[in-house]
KOLPAMI-587909 format. One line per 10 residues: number of its first residue (from 1); for each residue x, y, z of C-alpha. Coordinates in steps of 0.2 Angstrom, whole numbers. Each point is the difference from the previous one (the first is absolute). Example, Ala and Ser with C-alpha at 12.3 -4.5 7.8 and 13.67 -1.06 7.14 Angstrom:
KOLPAMI-587909
1> 62,-22,39  6,17,-3
//
This chain:
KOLPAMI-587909
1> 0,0,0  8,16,-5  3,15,13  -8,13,2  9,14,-8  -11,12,-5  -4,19,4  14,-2,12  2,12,14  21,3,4
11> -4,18,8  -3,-6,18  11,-13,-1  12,13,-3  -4,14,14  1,-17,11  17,-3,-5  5,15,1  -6,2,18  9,-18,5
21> 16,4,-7  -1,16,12  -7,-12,14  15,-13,0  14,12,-1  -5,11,13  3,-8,19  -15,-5,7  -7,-3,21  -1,-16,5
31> -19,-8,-1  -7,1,18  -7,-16,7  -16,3,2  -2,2,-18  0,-18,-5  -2,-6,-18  -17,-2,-6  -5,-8,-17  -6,3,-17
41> -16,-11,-5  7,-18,-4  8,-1,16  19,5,-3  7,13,11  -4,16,-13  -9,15,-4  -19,-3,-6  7,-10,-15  17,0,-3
51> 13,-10,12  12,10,10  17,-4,7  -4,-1,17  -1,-16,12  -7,-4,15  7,-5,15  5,-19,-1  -14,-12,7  -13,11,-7
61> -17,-10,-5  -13,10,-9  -18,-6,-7  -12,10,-10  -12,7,-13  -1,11,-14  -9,4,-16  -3,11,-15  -8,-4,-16  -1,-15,-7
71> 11,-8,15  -2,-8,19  16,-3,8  5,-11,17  16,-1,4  13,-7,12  16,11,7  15,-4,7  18,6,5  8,-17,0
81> 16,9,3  8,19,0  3,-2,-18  -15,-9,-6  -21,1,-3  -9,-11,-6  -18,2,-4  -12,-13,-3  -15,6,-11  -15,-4,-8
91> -9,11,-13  -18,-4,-5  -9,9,-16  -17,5,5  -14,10,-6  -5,7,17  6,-3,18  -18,-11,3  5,-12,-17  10,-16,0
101> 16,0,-8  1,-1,-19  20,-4,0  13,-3,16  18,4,-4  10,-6,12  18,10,4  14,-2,10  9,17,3  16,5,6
111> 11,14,4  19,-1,1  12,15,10  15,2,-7  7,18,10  -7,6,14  -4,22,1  14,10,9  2,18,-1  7,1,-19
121> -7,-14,-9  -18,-9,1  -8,-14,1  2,-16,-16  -7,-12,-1  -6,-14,-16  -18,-9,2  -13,-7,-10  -22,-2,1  -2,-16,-5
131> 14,-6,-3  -5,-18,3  -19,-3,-6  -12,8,-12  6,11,-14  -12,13,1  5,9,15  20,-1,-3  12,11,0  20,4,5
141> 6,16,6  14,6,7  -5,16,11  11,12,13  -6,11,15  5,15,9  -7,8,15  1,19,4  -9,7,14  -18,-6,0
151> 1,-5,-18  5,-14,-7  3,-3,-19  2,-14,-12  5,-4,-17  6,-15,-11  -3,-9,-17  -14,-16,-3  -2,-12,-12  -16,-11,-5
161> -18,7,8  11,17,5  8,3,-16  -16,3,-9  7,20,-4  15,-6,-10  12,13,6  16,-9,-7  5,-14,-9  5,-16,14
171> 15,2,3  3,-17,3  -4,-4,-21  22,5,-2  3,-16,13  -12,-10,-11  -14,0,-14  -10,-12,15  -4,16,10  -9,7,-16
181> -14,-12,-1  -16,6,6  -9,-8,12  -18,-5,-2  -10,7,15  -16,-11,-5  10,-16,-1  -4,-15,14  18,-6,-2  8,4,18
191> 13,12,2  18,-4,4  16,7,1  3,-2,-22  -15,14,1  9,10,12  6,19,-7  -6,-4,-19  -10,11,-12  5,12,-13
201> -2,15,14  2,6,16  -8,14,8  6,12,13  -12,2,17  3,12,14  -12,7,17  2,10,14  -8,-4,18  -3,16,13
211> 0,-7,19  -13,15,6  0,7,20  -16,-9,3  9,-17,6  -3,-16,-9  -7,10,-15  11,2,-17  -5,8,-21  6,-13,-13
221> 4,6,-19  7,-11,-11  2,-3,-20  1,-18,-7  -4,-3,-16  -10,-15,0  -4,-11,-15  -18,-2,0  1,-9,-18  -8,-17,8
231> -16,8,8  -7,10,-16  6,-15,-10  -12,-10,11  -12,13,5  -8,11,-13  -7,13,12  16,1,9  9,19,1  18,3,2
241> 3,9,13  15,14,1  18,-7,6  -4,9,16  -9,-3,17  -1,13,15  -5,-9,19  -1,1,17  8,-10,14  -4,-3,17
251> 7,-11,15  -12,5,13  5,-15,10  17,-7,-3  -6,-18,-4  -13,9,-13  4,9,-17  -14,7,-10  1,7,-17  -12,10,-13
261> 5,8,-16  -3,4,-19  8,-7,-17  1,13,-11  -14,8,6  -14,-13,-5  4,-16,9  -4,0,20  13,-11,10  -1,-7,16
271> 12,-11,12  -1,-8,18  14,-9,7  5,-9,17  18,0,5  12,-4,18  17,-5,2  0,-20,6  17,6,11  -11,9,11
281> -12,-16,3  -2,-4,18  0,-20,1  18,-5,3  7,-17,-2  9,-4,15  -6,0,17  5,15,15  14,-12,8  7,7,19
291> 19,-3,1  6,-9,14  9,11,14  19,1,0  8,-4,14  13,12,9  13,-4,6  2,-14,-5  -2,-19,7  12,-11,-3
301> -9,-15,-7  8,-16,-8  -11,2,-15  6,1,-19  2,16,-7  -6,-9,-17  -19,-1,-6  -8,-10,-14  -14,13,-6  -18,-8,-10
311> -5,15,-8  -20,4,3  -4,4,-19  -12,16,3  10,10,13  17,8,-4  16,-8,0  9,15,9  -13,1,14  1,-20,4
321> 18,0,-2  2,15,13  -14,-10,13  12,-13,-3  14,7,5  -5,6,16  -5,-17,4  19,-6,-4  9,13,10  -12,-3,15
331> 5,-21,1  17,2,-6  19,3,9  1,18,6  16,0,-9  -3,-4,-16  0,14,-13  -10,-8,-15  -15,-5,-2  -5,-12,-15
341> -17,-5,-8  0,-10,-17  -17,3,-8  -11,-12,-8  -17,1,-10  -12,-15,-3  20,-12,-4  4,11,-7  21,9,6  3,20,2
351> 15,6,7  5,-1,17  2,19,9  11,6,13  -2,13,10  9,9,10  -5,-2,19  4,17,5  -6,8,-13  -19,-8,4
361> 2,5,17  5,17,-4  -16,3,-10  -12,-7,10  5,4,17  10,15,-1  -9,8,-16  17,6,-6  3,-13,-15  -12,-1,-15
371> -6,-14,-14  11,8,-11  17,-5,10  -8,-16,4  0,-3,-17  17,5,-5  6,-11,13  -7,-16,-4  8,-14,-9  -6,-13,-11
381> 5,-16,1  -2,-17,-9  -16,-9,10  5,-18,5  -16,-5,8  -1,-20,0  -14,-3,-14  -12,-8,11  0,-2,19  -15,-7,7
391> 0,9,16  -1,15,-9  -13,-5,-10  -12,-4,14  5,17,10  -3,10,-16  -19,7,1  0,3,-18  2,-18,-4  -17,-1,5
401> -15,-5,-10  -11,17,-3  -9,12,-7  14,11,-10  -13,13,-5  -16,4,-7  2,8,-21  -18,9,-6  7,-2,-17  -10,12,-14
411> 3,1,-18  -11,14,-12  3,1,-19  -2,18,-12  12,-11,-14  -17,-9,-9  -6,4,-16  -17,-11,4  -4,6,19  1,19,8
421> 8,-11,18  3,-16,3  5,-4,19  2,-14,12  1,0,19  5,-14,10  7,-5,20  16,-9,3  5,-8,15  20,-3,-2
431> 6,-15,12  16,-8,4  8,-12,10  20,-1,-2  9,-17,3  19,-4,5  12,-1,-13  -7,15,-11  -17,-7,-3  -14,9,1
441> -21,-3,-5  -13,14,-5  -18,1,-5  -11,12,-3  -18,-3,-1  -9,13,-13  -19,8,3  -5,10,-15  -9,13,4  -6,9,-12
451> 3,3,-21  -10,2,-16  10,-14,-12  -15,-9,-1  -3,2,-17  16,6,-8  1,-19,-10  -17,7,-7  12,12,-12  16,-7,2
461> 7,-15,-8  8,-12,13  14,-9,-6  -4,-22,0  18,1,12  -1,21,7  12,3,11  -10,14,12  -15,1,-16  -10,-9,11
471> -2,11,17  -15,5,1  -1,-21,3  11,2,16  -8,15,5  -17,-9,0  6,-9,15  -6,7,15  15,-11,11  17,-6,-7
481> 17,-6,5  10,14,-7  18,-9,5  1,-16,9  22,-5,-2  14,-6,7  18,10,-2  19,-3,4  10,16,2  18,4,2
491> 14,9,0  13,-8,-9  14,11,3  4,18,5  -12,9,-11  -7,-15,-9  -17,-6,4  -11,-12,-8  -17,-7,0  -12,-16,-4
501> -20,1,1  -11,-15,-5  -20,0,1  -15,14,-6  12,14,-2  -14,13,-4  -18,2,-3  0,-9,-17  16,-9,0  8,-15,9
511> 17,-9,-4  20,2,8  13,9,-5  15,12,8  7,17,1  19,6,2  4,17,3  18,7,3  -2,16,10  18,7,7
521> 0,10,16  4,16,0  -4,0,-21  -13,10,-9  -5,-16,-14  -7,-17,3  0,-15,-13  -12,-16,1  -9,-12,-9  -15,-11,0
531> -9,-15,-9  -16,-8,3  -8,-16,-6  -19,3,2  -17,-6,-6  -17,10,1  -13,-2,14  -16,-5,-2  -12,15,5  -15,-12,-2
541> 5,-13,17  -2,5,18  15,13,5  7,-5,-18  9,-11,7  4,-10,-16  12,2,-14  -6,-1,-19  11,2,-18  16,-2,-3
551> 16,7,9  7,15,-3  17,6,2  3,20,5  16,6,7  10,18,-1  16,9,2  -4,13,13  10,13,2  -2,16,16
561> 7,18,0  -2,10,16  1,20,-1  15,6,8  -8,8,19  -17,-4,-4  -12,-15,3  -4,-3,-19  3,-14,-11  1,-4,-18
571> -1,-16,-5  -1,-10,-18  -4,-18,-4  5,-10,-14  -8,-16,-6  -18,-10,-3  -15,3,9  -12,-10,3  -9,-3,-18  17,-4,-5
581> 2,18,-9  19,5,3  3,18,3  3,14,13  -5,11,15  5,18,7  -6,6,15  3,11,15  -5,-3,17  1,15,15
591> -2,-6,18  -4,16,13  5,0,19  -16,-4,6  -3,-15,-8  -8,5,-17  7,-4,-19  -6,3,-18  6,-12,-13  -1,4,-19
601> 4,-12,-15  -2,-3,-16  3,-16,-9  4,-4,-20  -1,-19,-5  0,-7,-19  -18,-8,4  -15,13,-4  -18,-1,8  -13,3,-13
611> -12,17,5  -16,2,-4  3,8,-17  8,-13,-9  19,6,5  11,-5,14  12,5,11  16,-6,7  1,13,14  -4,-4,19
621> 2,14,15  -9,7,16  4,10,17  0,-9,15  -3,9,19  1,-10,14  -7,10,18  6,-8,16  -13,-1,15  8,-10,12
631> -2,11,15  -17,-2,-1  -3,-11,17  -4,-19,-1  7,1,-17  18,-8,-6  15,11,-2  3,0,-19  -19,2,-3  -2,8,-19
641> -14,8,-11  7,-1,-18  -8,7,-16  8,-5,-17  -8,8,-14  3,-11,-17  -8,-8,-12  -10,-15,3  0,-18,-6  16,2,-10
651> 10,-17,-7  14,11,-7  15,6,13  -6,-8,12  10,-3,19  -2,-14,10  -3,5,15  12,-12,12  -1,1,18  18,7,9
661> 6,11,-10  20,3,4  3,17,-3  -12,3,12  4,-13,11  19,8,0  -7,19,3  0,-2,18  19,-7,0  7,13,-11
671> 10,12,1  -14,14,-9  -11,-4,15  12,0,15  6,18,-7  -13,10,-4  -9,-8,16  13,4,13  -8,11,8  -13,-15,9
681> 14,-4,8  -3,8,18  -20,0,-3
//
């Protein structure tokens, strides 16, 4: 479909440029706090259309509405990490806000900083609408920010929907004649990364955004020059509207963010959106622990000045290592100076720590020491605790058959082309019993509470072998095992540590395999590697506990990346999933102090699930958050309420689920966790 090219209109482009050019030269006063981004009407931190260059604060979550003619959109935000927003959307075409949708056009959105603003250059950064999904709402831009005084300006350079103005030739076509291909906007083939930054044009946008005294209230302005070729292709009696849209914003709660405004002075706009930070959610992990009094001066008992440590998995390393230590030095030789304790997790080895005696004593009893000299005292040693000893064993409450924790797991879909949202609620009840020599055994019963699959095999074709096709099946169930295993864990040397599970390894799978991962202390990277032999459950027979099919093989390369002084990971895989499609996955994960993470990935696999037009698609992703409540009383430590927003009954890029995972098992041993949780120690 050509561009629109015609009667073109480069005069307010121009006096826009001309005023940004001023903007970003001149210094400018850093943005005040209270004035928080606000977002333009699919959901990306903007102006009232166009994208901006700002982000928000990292663990932000965001969920709204918004629509102008001939468009509904619901969306999904969040700030995985400083760096990176995601946004989950789904746009319906409709005829009126009280009509059924005539089209969904699922998107997945997201928002890359490459520069942060100082005083002499603004904000950069890249991003794309749609960038995975339907064709009609995408678009690339690259777009920079600067702040000065109460006014905050932006402008940049789009491809696709935003390039509808034409203002130059890509300048990507010099690199290569793929970027000069247009892009058909009425086309049901998904968009991928080949589509990305093509077309014959691109276009210039820009806006400005005035933070007024009355607080939580700010004036949008901003040009984008919107290609609007699909709608009065589709759409007889739709008008064009002019490349520019006036609005108001208002936060009259911080939570809340309400919008109005006008496109081109003919089509109305409106937006309501929900947003908080998940670092600032109340329901910690770990329980309020008292630490044992030290005793002064001290008593000279014939105990060992040595202590084997069986890390509790939901309260802080640091914090148990420091009640530890106090118990030591109060049963131990008044002489000795040292004081040892060799960590373990679920047979899993960490390091041993020394501490210095004094030291310990100094902070807690004289107040004159502190956590940091603590810590720049300590040693870490090789730990040489004998694999098994059974008295140990018997003494160790965690050995102990019991509840592990309580998981209200939630999962909500904006990715369909043939449903506005799918979702799916259920209870776990995690349980665990470990068993000398490294063994340990887990189920987890399964209620599902609540979801509307019901008829999703009505319009979608379930493959005669699917691989998760045939959910709605499981999610008919009102009880299920959801794991019900045996596993062998162990460290086989000074950061090497392995893994064997045997059983139903997940809702829909059961079968054995392993895991090895190789994470060095004191190293920012981890490398592993898994297999599994499994075979399909049966969701018709009770608990689905019954195998059907043939077996499957599934293993991956896995590969970790922890950013330097801050609790984020990246991590990749490399292999075959589950319907034997080989491919890859990239993904972020950002854990917060109080107990709180938010997960992103995306998968690509050389398998494709069919859509409901005809095409398919070989591209798999979501955003996981995962919200602690384990103070609240009579509930277990560790106690989660998660929501994964992805698509549903996928076969493609699909992950098996496996019980005892090993990065996370290592987390508590590492040396990421001991550092940046220090601190516990005197608590």
């Amino acid at each position: 479909m050509p561009l629109l090219n015609t009667e073109r209109s480069r005069r307010p482009f121009a006096i826009l440029c001309a005023g940004l050019v001023w903007i970003f030269a001149a210094n400018s006063l850093p943005a005040s706090a209270n004035d928080s981004p606000s977002i333009n009407l699919t959901g990306t931190i903007g102006l009232n259309i166009i994208p901006t260059a700002r982000m928000d604060k990292e663990g932000t979550i965001r969920i709204g509405t918004s629509t102008t003619d001939p468009y509904l959109y619901n969306f999904l935000g969040f700030q995985v990490a400083k760096p990176l927003y995601v946004n989950v959307r789904q746009t319906s075409e409709i005829s009126s806000l009280l009509d059924s949708a005539d089209r969904l056009y699922p998107s997945l959105d997201f928002k890359l900083q490459l520069m942060e603003e100082n005083a002499k250059r603004p904000a950069l950064v890249i991003g794309a609408n749609s960038a995975f999904g339907h064709k009609r709402t995408s678009s690339e831009y690259i777009a920079l920010s600067k702040r000065k005084g109460n006014f905050d300006f932006t402008g940049g350079l789009a491809w696709g929907r935003f390039a509808g103005r034409g203002h130059i030739k890509n300048p990507f076509s010099v690199v290569s004649s793929h970027f000069e291909k247009d892009r058909d906007f009425n086309s049901d083939t998904p968009q991928s990364i080949d589509g990305w930054l093509t077309g014959e044009e691109a276009s210039f946008f820009g806006g400005i955004e005035y933070f007024t005294p009355m607080k939580g209230l700010s004036l949008k302005a901003d040009y984008a020059a919107f290609d609007y070729g699909s709608e009065t292709t589709t759409n007889a009696g739709f008008n064009e509207a002019q490349p520019w849209s006036v609005g108001l914003n208002y936060k009259p709660w911080k939570p809340l963010d309400l919008s109005v405004g006008v496109i081109g002075g003919e089509k109305l706009i409106a937006r309501l959106s929900l947003q908080d930070n998940i670092s600032k959610w109340p329901g910690r992990s770990s329980a309020k622990v008292e630490p044992p009094e030290l005793l002064y001066p001290r008593e000279d008992y014939q105990g060992s000045h040595k202590a084997v440590l069986n890390l509790k998995t939901y309260q802080s390393t640091p914090q148990q290592v420091g009640h530890t230590a106090r118990q030591v030095a109060n049963q131990s030789s008044a002489t000795n100076e040292n004081i040892e304790i060799a960590l373990n997790h679920k047979g899993l080895k960490g390091p041993t720590l020394q501490l210095i005696r004094r030291d310990l004593e100094e902070a807690v009893l004289n107040n004159h020491g502190s956590v940091e000299e603590i810590w720049h005292d300590v040693n870490f040693l090789p730990n040489k605790t004998p694999f098994f000893r059974l008295k140990n064993y018997f003494k160790n409450k965690e050995h102990k058959n019991k509840i592990k924790r309580f998981i209200l797991d939630n999962r909500i879909s904006l990715s369909e082309e043939d449903s506005t949202i799918l979702y799916r609620s259920s209870a776990l009840v995690e349980i665990e019993n470990m068993l000398p020599l490294g063994f340990k055994l887990g189920t987890t019963p399964r209620i599902n509470l609540a979801d509307n699959l019901d008829n999703i095999s009505s319009f979608r074709t379930v493959n005669a072998n699917p691989t998760r096709s045939n959910e709605d099946s499981f999610a008919a169930n009102r009880f299920s095992i959801d794991k019900l295993y045996a596993s062998w864990l162990y460290s086989v040397r000074k950061d090497v540590h392995v893994k064997f599970s045997a059983g139903y390894l997940e809702e829909m799978f059961g079968g054995f395999g392993g895991e090895i991962l190789y994470r060095p202390f004191g190293k920012t990277f981890a490398i592993g590697a898994e297999s599994w032999n499994v075979k399909r459950r049966d969701p018709d027979v009770t608990l689905a506990l019954q195998t059907i099919g043939d077996e499957r093989f599934t293993g991956h390369l896995n590969l970790f990346y922890e950013l330097p002084n801050k609790n984020t990971t990246l991590f990749a895989k490399v292999g075959q999933y589950l319907d034997e499609d080989f491919g890859g996955t990239f993904g972020i994960k950002n854990n917060f102090k109080n107990g709180t993470s938010l997960e992103g990935f995306l998968t690509a696999t050389d398998q494709r699930d069919p859509d409901i037009f005809g095409n398919k698609t070989h591209l798999y992703g979501g955003v996981k958050v995962t919200l602690p409540f384990g103070n609240v009383p009579y509930v277990p430590a560790g106690s989660e309420f998660r929501v994964t927003t992805a698509p549903f009954a996928r076969d493609s890029g699909q992950i098996l689920d496996a019980p005892d995972k090993l990065y996370e098992l290592t987390e508590p041993i590492a040396y990421r966790h001991l550092s940046q949780n220090w601190p516990d120690l005197l608590r």
